[in-house]
N, C-alpha and C positions, 0 to 999 in steps of 0.2 A: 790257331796254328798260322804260323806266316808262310802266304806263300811262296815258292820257288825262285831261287836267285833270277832273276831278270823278267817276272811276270809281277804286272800291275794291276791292280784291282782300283777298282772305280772309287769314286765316292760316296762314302758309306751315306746309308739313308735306313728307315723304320719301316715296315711296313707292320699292318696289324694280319695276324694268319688266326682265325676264332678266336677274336676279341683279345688277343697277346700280343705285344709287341714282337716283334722278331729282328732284329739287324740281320742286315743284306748288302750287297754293293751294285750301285748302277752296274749294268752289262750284266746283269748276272739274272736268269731265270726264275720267275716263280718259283716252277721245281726246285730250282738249283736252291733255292733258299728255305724253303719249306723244310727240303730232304738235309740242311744239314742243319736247322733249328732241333731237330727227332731225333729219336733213334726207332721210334714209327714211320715207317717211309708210304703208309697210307696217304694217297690223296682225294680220294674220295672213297664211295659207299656204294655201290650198286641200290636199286631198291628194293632189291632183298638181305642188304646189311653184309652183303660181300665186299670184302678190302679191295681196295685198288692205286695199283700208284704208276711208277714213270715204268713207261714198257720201250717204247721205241725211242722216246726223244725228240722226237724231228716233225710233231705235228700230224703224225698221220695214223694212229692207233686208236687216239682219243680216250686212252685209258688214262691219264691226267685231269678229266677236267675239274676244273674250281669255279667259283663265285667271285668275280673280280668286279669290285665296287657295283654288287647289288645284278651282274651279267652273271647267269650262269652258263654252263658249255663253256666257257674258256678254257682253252689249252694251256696249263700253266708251265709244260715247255716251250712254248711261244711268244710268253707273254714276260717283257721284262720287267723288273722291278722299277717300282719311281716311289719316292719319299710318300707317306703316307697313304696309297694303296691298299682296301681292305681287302684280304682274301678269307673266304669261308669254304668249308670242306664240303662238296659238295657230294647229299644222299639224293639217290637216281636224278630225275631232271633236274633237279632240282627247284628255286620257287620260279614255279608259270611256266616251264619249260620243258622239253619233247628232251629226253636224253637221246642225242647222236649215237651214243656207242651200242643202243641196244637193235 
């Protein structure tokens, strides 16, 4: 979909979101790229295998986070996209990590 007469979107770039390619554009949110790669708006898993995905936006819910090249707890409302960038779905702390949201 193109968007809206007088809005520009960045330069397109890849990221990989579990091991798939995804197209995104600079300026544009993890979330923001994830959630319209899907039609699953899960961004991560709790560690009891509860969905979770973008709640507030703005960094402060923590119910977003993802595995951003190998960090988990990233806020992937926060977090912009750049060319080659791995994100994985991240289940509770995920790997080595205290999950914040619990």
């Amino acid at each position: 979909m193109d968007p809206q007469p007088g809005v520009e979107r960045g330069e397109p770039v890849t990221i990989s979101v579990d091991g798939r390619p995804v197209a995104s554009y600079l300026g544009e949110s993890v979330a923001a790229a994830m959630i319209a790669d899907t039609d699953d708006l899960t961004l991560r898993r709790t560690a009891d295998g509860e969905p979770r995905g973008l709640f507030c936006g703005m960094g402060v819910c923590f119910e977003c986070l993802v595995v951003v090249d190998g960090v988990p707890g990233t806020r992937a409302c926060m977090t912009w996209v750049r060319e080659g960038m791995q994100v994985d779905t991240q289940v509770g702390p995920g790997p080595g990590g205290r999950d914040p949201a619990a």
